[in-house]
Backbone as XML, in Angstrom:
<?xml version="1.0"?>
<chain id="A" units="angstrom">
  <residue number="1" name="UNK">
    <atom name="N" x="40.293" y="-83.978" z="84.975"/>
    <atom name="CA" x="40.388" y="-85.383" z="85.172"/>
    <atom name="C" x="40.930" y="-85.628" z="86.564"/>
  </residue>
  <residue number="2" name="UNK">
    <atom name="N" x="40.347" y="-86.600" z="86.863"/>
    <atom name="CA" x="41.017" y="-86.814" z="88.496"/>
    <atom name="C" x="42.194" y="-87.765" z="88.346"/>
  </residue>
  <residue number="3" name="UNK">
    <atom name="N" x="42.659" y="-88.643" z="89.131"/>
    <atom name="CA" x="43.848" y="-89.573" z="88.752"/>
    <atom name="C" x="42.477" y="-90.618" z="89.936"/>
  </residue>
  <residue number="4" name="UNK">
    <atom name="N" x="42.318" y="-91.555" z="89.930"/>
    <atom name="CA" x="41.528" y="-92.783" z="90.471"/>
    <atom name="C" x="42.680" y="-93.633" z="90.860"/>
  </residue>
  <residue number="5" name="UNK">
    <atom name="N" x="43.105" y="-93.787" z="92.488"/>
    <atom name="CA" x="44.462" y="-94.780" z="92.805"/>
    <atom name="C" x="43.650" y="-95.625" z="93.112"/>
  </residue>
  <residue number="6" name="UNK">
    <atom name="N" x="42.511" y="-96.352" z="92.897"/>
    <atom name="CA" x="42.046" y="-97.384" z="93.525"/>
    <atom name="C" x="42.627" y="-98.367" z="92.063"/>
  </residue>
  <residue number="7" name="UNK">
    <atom name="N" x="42.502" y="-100.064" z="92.781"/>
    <atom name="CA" x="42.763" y="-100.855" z="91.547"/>
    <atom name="C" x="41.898" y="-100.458" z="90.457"/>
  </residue>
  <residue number="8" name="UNK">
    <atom name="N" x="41.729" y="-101.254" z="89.380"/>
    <atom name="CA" x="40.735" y="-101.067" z="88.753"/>
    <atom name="C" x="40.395" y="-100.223" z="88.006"/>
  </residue>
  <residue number="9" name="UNK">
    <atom name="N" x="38.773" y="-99.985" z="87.448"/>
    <atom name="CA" x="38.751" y="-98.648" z="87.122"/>
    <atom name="C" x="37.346" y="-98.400" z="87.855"/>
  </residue>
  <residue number="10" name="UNK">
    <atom name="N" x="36.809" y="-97.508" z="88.019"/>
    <atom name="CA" x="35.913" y="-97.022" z="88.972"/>
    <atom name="C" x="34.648" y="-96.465" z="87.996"/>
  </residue>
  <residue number="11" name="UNK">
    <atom name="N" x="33.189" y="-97.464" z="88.084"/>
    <atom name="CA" x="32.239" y="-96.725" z="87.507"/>
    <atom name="C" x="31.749" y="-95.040" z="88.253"/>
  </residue>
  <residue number="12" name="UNK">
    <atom name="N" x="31.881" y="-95.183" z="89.554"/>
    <atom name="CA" x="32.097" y="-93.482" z="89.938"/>
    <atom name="C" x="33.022" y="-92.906" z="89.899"/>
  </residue>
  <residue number="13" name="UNK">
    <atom name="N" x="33.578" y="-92.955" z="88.887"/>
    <atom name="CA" x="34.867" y="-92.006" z="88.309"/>
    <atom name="C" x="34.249" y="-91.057" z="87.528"/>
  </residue>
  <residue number="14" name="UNK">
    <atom name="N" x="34.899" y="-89.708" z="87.346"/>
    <atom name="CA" x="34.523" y="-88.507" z="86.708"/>
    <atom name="C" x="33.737" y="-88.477" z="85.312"/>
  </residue>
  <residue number="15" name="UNK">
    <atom name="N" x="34.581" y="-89.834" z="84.648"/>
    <atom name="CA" x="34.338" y="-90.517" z="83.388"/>
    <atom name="C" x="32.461" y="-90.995" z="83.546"/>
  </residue>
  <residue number="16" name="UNK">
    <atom name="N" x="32.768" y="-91.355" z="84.004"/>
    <atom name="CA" x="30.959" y="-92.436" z="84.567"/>
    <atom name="C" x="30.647" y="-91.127" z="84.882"/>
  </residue>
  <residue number="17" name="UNK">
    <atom name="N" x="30.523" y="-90.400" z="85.512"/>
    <atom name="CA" x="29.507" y="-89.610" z="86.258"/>
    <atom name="C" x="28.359" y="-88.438" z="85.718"/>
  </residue>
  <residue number="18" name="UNK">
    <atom name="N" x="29.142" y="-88.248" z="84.205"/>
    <atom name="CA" x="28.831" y="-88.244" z="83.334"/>
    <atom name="C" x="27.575" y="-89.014" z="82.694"/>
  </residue>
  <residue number="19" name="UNK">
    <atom name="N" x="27.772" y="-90.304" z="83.038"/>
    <atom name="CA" x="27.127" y="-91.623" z="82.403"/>
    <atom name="C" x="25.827" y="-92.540" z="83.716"/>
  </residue>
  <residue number="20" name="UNK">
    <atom name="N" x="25.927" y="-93.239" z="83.066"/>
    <atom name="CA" x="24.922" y="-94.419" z="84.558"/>
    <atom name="C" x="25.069" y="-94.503" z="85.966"/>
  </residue>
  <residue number="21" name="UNK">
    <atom name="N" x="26.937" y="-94.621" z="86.409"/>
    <atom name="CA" x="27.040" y="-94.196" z="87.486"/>
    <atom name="C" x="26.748" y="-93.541" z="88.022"/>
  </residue>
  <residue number="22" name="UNK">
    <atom name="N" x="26.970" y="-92.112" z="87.539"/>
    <atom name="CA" x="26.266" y="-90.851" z="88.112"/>
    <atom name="C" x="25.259" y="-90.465" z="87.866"/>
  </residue>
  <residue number="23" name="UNK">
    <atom name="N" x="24.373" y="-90.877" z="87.868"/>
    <atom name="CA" x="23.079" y="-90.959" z="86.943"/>
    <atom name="C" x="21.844" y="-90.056" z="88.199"/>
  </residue>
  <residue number="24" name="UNK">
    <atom name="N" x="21.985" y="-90.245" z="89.343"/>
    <atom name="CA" x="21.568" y="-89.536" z="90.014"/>
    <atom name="C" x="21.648" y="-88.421" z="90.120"/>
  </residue>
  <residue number="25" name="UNK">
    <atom name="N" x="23.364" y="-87.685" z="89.976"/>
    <atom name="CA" x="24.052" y="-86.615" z="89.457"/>
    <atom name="C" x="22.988" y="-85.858" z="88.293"/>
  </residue>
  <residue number="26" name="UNK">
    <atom name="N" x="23.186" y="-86.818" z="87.277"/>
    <atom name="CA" x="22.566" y="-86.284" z="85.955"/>
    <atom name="C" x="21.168" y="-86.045" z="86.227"/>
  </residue>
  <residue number="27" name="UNK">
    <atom name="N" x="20.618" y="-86.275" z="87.020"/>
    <atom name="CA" x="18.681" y="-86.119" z="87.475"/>
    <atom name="C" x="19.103" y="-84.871" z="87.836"/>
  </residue>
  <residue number="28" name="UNK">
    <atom name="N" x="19.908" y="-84.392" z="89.120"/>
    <atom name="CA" x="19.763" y="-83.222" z="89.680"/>
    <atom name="C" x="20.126" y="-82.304" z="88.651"/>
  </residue>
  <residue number="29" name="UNK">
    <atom name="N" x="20.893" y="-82.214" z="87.866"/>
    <atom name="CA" x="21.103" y="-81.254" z="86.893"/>
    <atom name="C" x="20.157" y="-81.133" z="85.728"/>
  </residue>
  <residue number="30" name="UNK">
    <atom name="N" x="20.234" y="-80.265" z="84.655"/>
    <atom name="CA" x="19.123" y="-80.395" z="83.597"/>
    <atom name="C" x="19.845" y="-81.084" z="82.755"/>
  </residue>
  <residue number="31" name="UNK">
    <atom name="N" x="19.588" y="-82.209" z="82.994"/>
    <atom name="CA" x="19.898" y="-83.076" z="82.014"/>
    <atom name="C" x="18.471" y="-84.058" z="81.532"/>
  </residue>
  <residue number="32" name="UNK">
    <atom name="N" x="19.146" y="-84.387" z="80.037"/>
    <atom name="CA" x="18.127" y="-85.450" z="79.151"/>
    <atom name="C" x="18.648" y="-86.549" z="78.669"/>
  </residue>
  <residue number="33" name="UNK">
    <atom name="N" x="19.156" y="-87.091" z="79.423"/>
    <atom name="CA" x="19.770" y="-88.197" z="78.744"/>
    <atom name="C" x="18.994" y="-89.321" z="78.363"/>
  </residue>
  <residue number="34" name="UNK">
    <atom name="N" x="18.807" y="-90.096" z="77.157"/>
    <atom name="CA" x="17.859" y="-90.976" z="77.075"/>
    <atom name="C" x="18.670" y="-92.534" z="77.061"/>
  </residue>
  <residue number="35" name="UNK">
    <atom name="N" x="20.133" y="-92.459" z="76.842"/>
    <atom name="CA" x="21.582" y="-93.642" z="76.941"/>
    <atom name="C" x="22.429" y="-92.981" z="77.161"/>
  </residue>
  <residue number="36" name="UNK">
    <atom name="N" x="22.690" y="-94.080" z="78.214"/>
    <atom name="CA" x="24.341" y="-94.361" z="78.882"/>
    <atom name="C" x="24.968" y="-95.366" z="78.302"/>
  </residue>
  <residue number="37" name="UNK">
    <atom name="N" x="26.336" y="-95.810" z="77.801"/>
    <atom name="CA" x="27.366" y="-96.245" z="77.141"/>
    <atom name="C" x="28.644" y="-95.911" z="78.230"/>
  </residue>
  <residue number="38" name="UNK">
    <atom name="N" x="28.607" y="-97.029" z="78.563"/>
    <atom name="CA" x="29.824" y="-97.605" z="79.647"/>
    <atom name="C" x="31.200" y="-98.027" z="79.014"/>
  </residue>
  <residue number="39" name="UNK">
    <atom name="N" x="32.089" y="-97.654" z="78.629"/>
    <atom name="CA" x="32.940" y="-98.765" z="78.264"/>
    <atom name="C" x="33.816" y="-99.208" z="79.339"/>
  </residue>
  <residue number="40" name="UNK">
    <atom name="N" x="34.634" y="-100.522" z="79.405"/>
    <atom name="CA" x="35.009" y="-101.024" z="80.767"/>
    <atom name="C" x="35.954" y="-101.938" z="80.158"/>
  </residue>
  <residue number="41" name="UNK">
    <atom name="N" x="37.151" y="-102.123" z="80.950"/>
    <atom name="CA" x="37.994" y="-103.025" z="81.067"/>
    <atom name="C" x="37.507" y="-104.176" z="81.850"/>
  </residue>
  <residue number="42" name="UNK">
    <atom name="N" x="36.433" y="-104.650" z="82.767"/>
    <atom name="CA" x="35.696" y="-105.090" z="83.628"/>
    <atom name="C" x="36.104" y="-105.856" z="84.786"/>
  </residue>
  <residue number="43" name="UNK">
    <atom name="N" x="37.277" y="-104.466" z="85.063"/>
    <atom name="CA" x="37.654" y="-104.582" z="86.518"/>
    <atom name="C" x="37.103" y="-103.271" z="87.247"/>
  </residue>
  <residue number="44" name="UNK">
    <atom name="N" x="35.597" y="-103.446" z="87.266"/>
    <atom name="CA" x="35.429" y="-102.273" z="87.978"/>
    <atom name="C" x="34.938" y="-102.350" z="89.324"/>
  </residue>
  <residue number="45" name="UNK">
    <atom name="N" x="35.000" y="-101.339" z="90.046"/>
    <atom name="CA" x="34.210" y="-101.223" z="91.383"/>
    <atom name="C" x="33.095" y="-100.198" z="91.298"/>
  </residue>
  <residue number="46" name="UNK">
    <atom name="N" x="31.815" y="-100.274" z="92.437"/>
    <atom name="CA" x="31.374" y="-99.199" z="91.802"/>
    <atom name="C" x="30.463" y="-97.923" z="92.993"/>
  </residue>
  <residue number="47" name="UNK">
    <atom name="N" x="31.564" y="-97.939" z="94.004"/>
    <atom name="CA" x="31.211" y="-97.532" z="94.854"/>
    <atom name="C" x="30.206" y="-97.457" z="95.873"/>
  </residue>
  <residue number="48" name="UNK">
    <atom name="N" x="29.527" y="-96.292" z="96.052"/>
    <atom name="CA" x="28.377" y="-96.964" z="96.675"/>
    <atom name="C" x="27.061" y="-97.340" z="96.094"/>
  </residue>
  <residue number="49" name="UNK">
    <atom name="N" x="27.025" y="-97.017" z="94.660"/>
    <atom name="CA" x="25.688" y="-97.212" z="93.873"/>
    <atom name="C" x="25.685" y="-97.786" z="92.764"/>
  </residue>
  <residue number="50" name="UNK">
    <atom name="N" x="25.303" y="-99.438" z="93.089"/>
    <atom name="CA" x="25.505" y="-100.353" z="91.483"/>
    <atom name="C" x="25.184" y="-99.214" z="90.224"/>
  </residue>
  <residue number="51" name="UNK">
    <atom name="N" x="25.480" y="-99.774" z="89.405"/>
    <atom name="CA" x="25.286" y="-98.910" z="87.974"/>
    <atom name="C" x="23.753" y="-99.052" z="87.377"/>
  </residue>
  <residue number="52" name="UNK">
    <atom name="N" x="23.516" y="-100.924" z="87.419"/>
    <atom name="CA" x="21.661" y="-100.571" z="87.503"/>
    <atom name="C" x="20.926" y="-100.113" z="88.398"/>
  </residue>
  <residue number="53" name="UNK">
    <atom name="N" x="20.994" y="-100.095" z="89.624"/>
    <atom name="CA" x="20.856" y="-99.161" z="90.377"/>
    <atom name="C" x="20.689" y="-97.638" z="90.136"/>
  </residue>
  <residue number="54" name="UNK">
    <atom name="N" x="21.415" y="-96.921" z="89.929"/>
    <atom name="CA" x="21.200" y="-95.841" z="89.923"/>
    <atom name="C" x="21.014" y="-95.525" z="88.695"/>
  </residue>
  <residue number="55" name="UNK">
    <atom name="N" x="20.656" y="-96.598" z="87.484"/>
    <atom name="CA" x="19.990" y="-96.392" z="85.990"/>
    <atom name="C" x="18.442" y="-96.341" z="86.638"/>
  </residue>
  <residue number="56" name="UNK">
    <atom name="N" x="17.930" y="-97.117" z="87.323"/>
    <atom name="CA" x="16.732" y="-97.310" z="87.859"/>
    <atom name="C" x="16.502" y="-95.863" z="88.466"/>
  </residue>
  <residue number="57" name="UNK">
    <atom name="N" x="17.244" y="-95.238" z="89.226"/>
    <atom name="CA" x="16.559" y="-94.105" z="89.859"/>
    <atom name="C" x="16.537" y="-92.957" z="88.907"/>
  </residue>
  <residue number="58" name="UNK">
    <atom name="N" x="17.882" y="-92.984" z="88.100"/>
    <atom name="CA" x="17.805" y="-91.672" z="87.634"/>
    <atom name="C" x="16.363" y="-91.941" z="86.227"/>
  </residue>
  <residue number="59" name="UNK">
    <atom name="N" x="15.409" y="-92.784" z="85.784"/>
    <atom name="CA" x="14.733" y="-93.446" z="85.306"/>
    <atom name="C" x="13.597" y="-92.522" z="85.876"/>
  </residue>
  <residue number="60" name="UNK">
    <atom name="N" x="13.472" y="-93.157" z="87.602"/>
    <atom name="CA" x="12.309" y="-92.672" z="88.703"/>
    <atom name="C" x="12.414" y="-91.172" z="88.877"/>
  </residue>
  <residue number="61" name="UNK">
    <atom name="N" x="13.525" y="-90.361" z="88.761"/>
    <atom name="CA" x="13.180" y="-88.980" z="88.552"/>
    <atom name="C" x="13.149" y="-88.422" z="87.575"/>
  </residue>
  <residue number="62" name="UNK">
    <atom name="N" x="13.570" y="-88.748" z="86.263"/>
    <atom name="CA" x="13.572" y="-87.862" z="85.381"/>
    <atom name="C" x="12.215" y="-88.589" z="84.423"/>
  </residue>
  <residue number="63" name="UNK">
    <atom name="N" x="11.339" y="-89.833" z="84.758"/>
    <atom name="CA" x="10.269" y="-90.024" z="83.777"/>
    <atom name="C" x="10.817" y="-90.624" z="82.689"/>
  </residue>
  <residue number="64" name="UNK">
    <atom name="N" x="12.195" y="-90.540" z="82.273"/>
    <atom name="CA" x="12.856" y="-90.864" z="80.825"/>
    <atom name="C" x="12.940" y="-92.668" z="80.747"/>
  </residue>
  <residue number="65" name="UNK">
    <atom name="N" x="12.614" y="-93.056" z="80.053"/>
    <atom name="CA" x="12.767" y="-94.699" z="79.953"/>
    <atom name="C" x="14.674" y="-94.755" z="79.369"/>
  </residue>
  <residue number="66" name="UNK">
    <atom name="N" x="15.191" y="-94.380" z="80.128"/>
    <atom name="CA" x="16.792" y="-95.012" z="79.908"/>
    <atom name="C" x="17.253" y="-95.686" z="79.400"/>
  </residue>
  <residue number="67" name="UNK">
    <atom name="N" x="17.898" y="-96.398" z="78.771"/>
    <atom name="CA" x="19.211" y="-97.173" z="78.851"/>
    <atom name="C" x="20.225" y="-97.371" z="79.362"/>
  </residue>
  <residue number="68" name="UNK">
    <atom name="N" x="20.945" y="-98.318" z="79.099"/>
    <atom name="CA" x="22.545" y="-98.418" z="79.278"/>
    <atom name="C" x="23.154" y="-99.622" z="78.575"/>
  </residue>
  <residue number="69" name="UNK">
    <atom name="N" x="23.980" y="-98.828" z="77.836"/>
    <atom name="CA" x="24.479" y="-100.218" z="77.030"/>
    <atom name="C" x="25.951" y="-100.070" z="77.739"/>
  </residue>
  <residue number="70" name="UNK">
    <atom name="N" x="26.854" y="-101.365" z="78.085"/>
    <atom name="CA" x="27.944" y="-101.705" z="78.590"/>
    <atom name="C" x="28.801" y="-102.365" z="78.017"/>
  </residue>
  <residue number="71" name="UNK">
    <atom name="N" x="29.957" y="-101.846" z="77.376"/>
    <atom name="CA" x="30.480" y="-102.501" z="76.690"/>
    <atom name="C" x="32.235" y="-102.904" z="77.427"/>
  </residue>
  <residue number="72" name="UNK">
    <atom name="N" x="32.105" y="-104.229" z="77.415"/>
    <atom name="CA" x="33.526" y="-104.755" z="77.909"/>
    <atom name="C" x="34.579" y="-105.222" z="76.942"/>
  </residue>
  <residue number="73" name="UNK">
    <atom name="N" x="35.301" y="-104.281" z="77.360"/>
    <atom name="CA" x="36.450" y="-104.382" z="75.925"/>
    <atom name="C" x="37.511" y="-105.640" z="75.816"/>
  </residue>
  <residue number="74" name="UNK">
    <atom name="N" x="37.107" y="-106.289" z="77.751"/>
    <atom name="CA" x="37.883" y="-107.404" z="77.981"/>
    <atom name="C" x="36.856" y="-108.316" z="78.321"/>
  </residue>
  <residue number="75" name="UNK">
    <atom name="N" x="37.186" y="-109.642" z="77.795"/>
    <atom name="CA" x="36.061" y="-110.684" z="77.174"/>
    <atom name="C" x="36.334" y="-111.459" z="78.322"/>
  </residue>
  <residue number="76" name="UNK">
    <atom name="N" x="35.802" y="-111.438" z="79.680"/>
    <atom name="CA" x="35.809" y="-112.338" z="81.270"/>
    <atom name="C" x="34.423" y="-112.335" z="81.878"/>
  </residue>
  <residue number="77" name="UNK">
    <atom name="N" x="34.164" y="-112.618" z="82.691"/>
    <atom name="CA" x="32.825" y="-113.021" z="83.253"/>
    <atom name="C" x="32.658" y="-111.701" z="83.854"/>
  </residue>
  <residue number="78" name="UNK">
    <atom name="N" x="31.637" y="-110.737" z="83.173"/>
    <atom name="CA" x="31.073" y="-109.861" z="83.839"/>
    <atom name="C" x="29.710" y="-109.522" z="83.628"/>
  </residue>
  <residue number="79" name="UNK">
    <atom name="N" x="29.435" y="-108.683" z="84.212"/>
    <atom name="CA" x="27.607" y="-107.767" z="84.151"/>
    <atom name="C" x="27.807" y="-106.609" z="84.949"/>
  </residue>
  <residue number="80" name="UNK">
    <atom name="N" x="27.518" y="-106.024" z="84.443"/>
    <atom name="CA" x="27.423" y="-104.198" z="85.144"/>
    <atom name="C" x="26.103" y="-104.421" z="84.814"/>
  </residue>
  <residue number="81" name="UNK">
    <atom name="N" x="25.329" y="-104.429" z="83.381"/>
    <atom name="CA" x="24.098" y="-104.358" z="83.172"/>
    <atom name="C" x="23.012" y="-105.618" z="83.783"/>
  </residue>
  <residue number="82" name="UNK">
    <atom name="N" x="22.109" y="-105.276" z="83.899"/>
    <atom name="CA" x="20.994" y="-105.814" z="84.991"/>
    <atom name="C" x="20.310" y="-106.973" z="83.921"/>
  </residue>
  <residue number="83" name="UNK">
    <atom name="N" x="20.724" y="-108.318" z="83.681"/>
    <atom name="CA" x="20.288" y="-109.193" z="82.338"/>
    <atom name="C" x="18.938" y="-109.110" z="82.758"/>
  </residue>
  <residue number="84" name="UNK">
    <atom name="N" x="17.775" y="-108.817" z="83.851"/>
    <atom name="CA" x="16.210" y="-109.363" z="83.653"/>
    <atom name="C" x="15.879" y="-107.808" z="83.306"/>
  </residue>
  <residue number="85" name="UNK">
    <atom name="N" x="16.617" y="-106.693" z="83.103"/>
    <atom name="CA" x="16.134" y="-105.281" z="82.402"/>
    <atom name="C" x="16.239" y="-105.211" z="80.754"/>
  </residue>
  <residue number="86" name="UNK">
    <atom name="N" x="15.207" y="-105.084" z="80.234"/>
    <atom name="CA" x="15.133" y="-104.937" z="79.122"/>
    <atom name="C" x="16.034" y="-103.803" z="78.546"/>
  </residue>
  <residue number="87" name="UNK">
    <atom name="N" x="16.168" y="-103.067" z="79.498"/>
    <atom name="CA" x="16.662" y="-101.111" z="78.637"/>
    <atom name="C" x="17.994" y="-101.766" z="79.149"/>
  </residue>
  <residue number="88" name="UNK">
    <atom name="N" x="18.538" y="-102.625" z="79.273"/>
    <atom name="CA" x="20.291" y="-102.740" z="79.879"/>
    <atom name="C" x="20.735" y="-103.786" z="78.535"/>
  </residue>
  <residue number="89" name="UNK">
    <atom name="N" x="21.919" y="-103.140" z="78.118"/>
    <atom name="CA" x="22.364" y="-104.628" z="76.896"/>
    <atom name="C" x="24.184" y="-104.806" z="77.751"/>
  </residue>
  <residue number="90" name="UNK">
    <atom name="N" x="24.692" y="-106.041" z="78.004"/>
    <atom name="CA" x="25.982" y="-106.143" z="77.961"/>
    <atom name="C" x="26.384" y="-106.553" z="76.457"/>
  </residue>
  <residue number="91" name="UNK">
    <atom name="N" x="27.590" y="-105.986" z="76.123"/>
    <atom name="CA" x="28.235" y="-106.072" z="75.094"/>
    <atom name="C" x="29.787" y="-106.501" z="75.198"/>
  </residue>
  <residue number="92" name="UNK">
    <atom name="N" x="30.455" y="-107.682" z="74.711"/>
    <atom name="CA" x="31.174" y="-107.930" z="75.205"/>
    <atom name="C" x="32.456" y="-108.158" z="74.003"/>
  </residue>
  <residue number="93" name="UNK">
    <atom name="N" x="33.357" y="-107.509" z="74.008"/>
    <atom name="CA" x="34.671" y="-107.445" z="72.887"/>
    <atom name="C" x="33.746" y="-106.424" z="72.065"/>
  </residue>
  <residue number="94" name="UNK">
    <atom name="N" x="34.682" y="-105.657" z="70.763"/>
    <atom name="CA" x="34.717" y="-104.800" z="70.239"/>
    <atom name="C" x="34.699" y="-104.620" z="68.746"/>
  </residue>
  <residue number="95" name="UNK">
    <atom name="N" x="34.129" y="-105.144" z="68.079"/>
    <atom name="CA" x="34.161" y="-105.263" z="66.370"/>
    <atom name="C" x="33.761" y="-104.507" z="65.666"/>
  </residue>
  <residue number="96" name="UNK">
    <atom name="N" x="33.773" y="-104.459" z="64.261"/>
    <atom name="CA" x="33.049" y="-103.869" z="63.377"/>
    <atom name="C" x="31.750" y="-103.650" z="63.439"/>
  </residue>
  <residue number="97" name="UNK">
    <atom name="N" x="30.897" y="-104.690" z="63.890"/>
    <atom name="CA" x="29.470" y="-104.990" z="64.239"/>
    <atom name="C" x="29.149" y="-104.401" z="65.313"/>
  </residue>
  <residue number="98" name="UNK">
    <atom name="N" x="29.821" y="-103.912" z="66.449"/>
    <atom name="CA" x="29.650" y="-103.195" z="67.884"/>
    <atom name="C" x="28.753" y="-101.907" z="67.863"/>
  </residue>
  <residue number="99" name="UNK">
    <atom name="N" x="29.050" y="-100.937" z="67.013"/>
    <atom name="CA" x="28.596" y="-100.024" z="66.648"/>
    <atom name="C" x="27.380" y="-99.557" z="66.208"/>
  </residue>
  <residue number="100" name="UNK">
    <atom name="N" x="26.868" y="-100.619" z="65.382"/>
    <atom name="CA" x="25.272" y="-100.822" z="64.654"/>
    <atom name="C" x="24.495" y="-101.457" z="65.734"/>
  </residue>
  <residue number="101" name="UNK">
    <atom name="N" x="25.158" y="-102.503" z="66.517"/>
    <atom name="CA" x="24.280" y="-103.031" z="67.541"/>
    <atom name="C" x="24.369" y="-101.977" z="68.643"/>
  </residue>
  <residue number="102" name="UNK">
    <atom name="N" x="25.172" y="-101.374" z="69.528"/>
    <atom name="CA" x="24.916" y="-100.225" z="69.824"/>
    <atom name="C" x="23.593" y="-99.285" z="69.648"/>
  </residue>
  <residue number="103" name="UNK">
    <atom name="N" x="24.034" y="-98.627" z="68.337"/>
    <atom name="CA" x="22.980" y="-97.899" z="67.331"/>
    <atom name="C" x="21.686" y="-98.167" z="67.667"/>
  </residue>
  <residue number="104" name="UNK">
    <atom name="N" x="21.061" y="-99.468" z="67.436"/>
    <atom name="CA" x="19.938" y="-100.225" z="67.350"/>
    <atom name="C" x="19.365" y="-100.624" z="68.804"/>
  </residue>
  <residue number="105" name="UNK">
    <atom name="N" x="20.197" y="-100.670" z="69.584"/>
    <atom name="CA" x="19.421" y="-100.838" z="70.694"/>
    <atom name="C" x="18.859" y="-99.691" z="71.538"/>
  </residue>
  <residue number="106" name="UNK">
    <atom name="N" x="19.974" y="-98.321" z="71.399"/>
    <atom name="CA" x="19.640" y="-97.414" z="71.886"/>
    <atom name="C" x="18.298" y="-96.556" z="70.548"/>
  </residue>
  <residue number="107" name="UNK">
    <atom name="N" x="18.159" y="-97.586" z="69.755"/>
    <atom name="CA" x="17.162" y="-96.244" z="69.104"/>
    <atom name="C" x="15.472" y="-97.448" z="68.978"/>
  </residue>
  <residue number="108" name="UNK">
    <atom name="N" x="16.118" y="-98.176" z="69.813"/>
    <atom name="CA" x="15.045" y="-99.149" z="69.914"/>
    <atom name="C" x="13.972" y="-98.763" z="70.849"/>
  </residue>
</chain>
């Protein structure tokens, strides 16, 4: 784990890189990822490569029709996910119901 001193929390953090952020990362390696699942306090920054952004590329090299579902655990005006992309869902607070909708979009 790294320690991240920037405010915030950082979608290119070790955590993400793993995920959408690093999603370019994940092309160069053998990876298959078919969803990314963000969770966020939605104070993030996101360095040098929006998060749809580099859902879009890692998309353009690996052929895989992606996702990313984003879920903000704090209920304020945000979007990480790209609202005119179909494969992007924002999800916003955390319930019982979070999980199945989750579920359903990524097996959609």
């Amino acid at each position: 784990m790294q320690l991240n001193r920037r405010p915030g929390s950082s979608a290119n953090s070790p955590r993400a890189r793993a995920g959408v952020a690093g999603s370019s990362r994940a092309a160069s390696q053998t990876s298959s990822a078919d969803t990314f699942v963000v969770y966020t306090d939605s104070e993030t920054w996101f360095g040098a490569v929006y998060p749809a952004e580099a859902l879009r590329r890692y998309r353009e090299r690996t052929g895989i029709a992606a996702k990313l579902i984003v879920v903000g655990l704090v209920a304020n005006r945000f979007s990480i996910a790209d609202p005119a992309d179909g494969g992007m869902l924002d999800v916003v607070g955390f319930d019982t119901a979070a999980p199945e909708v989750i579920r359903d979009f990524a097996a959609a």
